[in-house]
N, C-alpha and C positions, 0 to 999 in steps of 0.2 A: 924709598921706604922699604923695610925690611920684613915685610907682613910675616907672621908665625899664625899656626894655629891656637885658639884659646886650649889653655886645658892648667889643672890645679895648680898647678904654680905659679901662677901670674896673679894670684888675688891681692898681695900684698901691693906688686905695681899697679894693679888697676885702680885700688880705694885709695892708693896715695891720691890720684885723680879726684876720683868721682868725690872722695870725702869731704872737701871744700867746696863745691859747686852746692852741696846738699839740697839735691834733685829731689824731688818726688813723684816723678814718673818711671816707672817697672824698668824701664830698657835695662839702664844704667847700672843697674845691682848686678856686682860679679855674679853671682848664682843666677842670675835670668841670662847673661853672656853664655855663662857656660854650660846650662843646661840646653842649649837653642846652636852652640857650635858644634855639636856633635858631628865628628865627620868632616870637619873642614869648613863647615860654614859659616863661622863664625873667624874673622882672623885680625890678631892684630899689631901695631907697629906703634914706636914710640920716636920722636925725635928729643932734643934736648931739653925743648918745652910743651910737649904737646903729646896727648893717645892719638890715635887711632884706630877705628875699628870699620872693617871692611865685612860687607856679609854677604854671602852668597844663596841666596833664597829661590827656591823653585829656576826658574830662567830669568830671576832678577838679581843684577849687581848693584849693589850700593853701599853708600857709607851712614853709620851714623853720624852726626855732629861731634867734631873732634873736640877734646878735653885739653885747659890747658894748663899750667899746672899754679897759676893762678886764675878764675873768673874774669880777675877786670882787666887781665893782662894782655895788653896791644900786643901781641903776638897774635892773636887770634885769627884777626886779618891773613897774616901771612901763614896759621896755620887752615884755615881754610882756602886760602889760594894756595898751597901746596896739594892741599887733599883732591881740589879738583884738578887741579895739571896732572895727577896720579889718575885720576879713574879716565880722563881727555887720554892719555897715553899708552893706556890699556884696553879702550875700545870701549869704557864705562860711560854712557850719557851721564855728567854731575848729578848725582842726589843729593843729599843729605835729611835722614830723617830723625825719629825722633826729639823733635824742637819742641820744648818749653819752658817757660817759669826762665830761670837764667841764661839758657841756653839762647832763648828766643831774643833775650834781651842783648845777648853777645853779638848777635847775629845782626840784629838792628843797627849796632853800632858802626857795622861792617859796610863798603862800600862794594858795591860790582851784584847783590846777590839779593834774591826777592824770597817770601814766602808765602805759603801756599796753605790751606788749609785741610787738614785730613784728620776728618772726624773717625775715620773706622776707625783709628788707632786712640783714642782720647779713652784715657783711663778713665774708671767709676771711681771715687770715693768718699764711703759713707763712713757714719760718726761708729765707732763701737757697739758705745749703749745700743743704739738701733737695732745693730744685728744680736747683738745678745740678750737684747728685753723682747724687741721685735713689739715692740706699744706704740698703741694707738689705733685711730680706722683703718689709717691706709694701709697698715699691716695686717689688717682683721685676716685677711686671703691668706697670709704665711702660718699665723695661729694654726689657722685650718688643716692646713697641710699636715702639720705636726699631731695635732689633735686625730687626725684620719688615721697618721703612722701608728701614733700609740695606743690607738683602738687593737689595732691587727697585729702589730710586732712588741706594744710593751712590755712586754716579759719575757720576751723573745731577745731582745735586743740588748748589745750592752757598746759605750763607746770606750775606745782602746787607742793608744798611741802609737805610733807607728816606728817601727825604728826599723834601719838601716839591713837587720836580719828579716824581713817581711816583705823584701823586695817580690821573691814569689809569688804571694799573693795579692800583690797592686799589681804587679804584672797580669795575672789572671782576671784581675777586674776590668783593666783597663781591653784584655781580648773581648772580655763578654760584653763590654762596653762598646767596641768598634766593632762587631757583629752583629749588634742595631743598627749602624749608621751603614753609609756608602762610600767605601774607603777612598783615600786620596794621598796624593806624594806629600801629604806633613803627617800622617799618623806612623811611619817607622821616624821620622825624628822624634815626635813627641814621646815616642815610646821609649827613645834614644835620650831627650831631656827626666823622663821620669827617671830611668834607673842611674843616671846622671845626678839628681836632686838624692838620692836612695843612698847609691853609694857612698856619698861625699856629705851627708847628713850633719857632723862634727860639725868641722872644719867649715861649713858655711852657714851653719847656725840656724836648719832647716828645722822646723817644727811641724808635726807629721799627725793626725788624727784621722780615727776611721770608726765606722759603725760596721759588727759584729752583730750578724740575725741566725739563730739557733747554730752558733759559733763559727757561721762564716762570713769572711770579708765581705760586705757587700758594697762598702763606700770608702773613700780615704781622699785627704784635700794632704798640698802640701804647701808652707807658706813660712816666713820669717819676719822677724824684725828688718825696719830698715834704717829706723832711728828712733826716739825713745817717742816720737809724738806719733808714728806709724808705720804697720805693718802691711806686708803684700803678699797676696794670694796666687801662688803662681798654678797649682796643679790641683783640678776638684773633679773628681769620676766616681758614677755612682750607675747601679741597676736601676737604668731608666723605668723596669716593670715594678718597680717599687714606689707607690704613690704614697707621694712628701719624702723621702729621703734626700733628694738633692736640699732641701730646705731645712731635716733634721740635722745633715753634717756640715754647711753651713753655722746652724746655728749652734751647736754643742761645739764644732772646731775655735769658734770664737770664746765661748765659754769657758771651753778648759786652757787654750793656750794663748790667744790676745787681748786679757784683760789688761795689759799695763800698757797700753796705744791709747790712743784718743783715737785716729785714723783705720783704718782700713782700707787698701788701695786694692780691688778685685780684680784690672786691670782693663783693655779693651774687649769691643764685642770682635773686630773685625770686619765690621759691616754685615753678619751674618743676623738677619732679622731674628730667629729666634733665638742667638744670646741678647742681640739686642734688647728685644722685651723680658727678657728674664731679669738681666741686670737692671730695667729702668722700674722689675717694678719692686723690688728694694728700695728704692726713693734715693739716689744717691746726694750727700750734703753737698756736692759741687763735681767736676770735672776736671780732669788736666786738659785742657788745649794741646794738642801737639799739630805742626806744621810740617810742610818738605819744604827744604831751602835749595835751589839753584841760582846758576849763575844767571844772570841778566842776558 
């Protein structure tokens, strides 16, 4: 296999793929590839019926589940025994992750290979309406939040679109955003996937919102269609010292730009308890499952 790095010219070969499998789990969208390969870590190979995509993550190698370039097509088999004879030959223990909904099903069909269950990676997704009405009790807490915002900043505040010339100032958010936390080796990728989603905005069909408090940036999500019944949220950073704004641009991003979804896929927590609780307490209308498949 002839691994290449991802980068914008492969989108036309990749949705040949992914376009018939019609996944609904985040990995698989060109724009989540190539925002996450920056630098090499993302790479990948095609044979005459099959993707591949190799990733190279902190001090872990693995594969996601290869694409074939039909779902029910018996090649599968033999493109998953290829994939693992490649990572066995490179010194790669077999993975394979991101498995669901179809992919799970392909994989079951398969002979030699088990699957494994890995919650930290199992995307949210809730109904639209939810997050853009946000009614009812169990949402009574998010009202709040907003209701607290618009006490303090409603006339202060205005929400704005974000486009591709604004890179500077999501760049600025996201510094003052990781100068709260406790940095670590994914925050120069993600910084590396932001301006990644920023500059390539057209061309992957990136829809971009931000809230603007006495004219400056203080928030910005960034997220796309991913087919006409739902959309993915791939990038959400906000002035944690601002009480209710992850909740305000949440809910205005939905407003202005994912009315025509039924869906919303927010994606995984990570196993990081407190996205965990943030995402669960949006009420999500169901889950993707995803699994790691190895060989036997």
């Amino acid at each position: 296999m002839d691994f290449k790095p991802i980068d914008i010219s492969m989108k036309q070969m990749v949705e040949h793929y992914t376009a018939k499998w019609k996944l609904e789990c985040s990995e698989y969208t060109f724009s989540n590839l190539l925002m996450w390969g920056c630098g090499g870590n993302i790479m990948l190979a095609e044979d005459e019926q099959a993707l591949y995509i190799l990733l190279h993550w902190g001090n872990e190698r693995f594969m996601f589940a290869p694409l074939t370039v039909e779902p029910e097509s018996e090649y599968y088999q033999t493109a998953l025994d290829k994939a693992a004879e490649y990572m066995r030959t490179h010194g790669i223990d077999p993975v394979f992750k991101g498995i669901s909904g179809p992919i799970k099903a392909a994989f079951e069909r398969c002979t030699g290979y088990e699957l494994t269950d890995d919650r930290n990676n199992s995307d949210y997704v809730y109904t639209m309406e939810s997050l853009r009405d946000l009614a009812g009790k169990k949402l009574h807490a998010k009202r709040n939040h907003i209701h607290q915002f618009m006490a303090q900043y409603g006339e202060r505040y205005e929400y704005v679109k974000i486009t591709g010339d604004m890179m500077g100032e999501c760049v600025d958010v996201y510094n003052e955003w990781l100068s709260e936390k406790s940095p670590d080796e994914t925050d120069n990728m993600e910084l590396c996937a932001i301006k990644t989603l920023l500059m390539h905005m057209d061309v992957l069909g990136i829809r971009g919102g931000g809230i603007r408090i006495d004219g400056k940036l203080a928030a910005f999500t960034l997220g796309q269609k991913m087919d006409d019944n739902m959309a993915v949220v791939h990038i959400e950073k906000a002035d944690n010292e601002i009480m209710g704004l992850y909740t305000v641009i949440n809910n205005q991003f939905v407003q202005h730009e994912l009315t025509d979804v039924k869906f919303i896929n927010r994606e995984e927590d990570m196993g990081m308890e407190g996205l965990r609780k943030a995402k669960l307490s949006y009420y999500p209308a169901y889950m993707i499952d995803k699994f790691d498949g190895r060989p036997i």
